[in-house]
C-alpha positions as CSV (number, residue, x, y, z in Angstrom):
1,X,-1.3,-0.4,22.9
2,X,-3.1,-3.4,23.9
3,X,-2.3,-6.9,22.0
4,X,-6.2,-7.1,21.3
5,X,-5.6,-3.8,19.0
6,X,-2.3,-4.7,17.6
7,X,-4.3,-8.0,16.4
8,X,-7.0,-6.2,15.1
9,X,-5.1,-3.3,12.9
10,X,-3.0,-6.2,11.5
11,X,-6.3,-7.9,10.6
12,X,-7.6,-5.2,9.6
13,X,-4.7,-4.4,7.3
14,X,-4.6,-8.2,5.6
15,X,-8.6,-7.6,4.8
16,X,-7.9,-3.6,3.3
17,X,-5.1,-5.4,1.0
18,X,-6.8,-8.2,-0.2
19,X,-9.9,-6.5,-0.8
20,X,-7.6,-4.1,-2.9
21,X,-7.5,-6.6,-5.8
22,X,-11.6,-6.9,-6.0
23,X,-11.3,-3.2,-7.1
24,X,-11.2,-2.9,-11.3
25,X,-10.4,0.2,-11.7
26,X,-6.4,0.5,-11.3
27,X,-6.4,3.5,-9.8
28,X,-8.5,2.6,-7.0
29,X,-6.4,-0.8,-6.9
30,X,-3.4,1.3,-5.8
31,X,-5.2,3.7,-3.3
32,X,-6.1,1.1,-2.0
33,X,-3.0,-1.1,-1.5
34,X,-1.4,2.1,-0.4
35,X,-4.3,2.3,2.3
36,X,-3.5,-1.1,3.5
37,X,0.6,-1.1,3.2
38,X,-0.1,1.8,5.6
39,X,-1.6,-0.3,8.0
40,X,0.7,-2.6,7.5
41,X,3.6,-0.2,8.2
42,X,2.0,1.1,11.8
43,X,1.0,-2.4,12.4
44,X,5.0,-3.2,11.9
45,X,6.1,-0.8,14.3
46,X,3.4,-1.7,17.2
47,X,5.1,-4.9,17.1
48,X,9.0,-3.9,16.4
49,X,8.9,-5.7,13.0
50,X,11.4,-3.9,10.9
51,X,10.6,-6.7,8.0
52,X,7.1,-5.8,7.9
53,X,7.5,-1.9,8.2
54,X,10.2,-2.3,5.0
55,X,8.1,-4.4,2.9
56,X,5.6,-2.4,3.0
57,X,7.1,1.3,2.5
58,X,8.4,-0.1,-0.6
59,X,4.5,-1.9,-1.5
60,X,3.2,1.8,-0.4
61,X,6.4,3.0,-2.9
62,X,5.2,0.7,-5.9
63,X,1.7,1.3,-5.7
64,X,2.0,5.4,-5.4
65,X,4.5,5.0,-8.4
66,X,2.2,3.7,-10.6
67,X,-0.7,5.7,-9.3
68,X,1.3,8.4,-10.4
69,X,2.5,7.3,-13.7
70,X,-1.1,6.9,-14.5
71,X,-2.2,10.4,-13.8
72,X,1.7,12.0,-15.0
73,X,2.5,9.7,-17.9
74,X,6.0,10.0,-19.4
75,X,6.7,12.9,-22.0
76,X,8.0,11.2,-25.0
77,X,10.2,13.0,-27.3
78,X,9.6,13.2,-31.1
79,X,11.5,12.1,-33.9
80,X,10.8,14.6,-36.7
C-alpha cells in the first residue's frame, strides 16, 4: 500500500478515537473507540508496528468489555 494511504488510515484512525470521547452516550463511546483501535490495529500492521497493533487489541479488548458489561451486567447472588 502506498505511504500516502498508510498516512491517511493512521489519520484517519487518531480523528475516529478522539472524536469517540465527544460521544455521551457510553455505549456509543466504546463503539466507537473499538471502531478506531481497529484502525489503529491495520494501521499497525501496514507499518510493522507490533506496539501499535498490541495497544490497541487490548483498547479494542477494554472497550468491548465494557460495552458488554453494560448490555450483560453481572448476576449477583442473594443473601436470604
Amino acid at each position: 500500500m502506498s505511504t500516502a494511504v498508510t498516512e491517511t488510515l493512521g489519520w484517519v484512525a487518531t480523528a475516529v478515537f478522539v472524536g469517540s470521547y465527544f460521544f455521551a452516550r457510553p455505549a456509543v463511546l466504546r463503539a466507537v473507540q473499538m471502531l478506531g483501535a481497529t484502525l489503529w490495529i491495520v494501521y499497525g500492521f501496514l507499518i510493522d508496528a507490533t506496539p501499535v497493533i498490541a495497544a490497541n487489541a487490548l483498547v479494542f479488548a477494554a472497550a468491548a468489555w465494557t460495552l458488554a458489561r453494560s448490555y450483560f451486567p453481572p448476576v449477583v447472588a442473594r443473601r436470604d
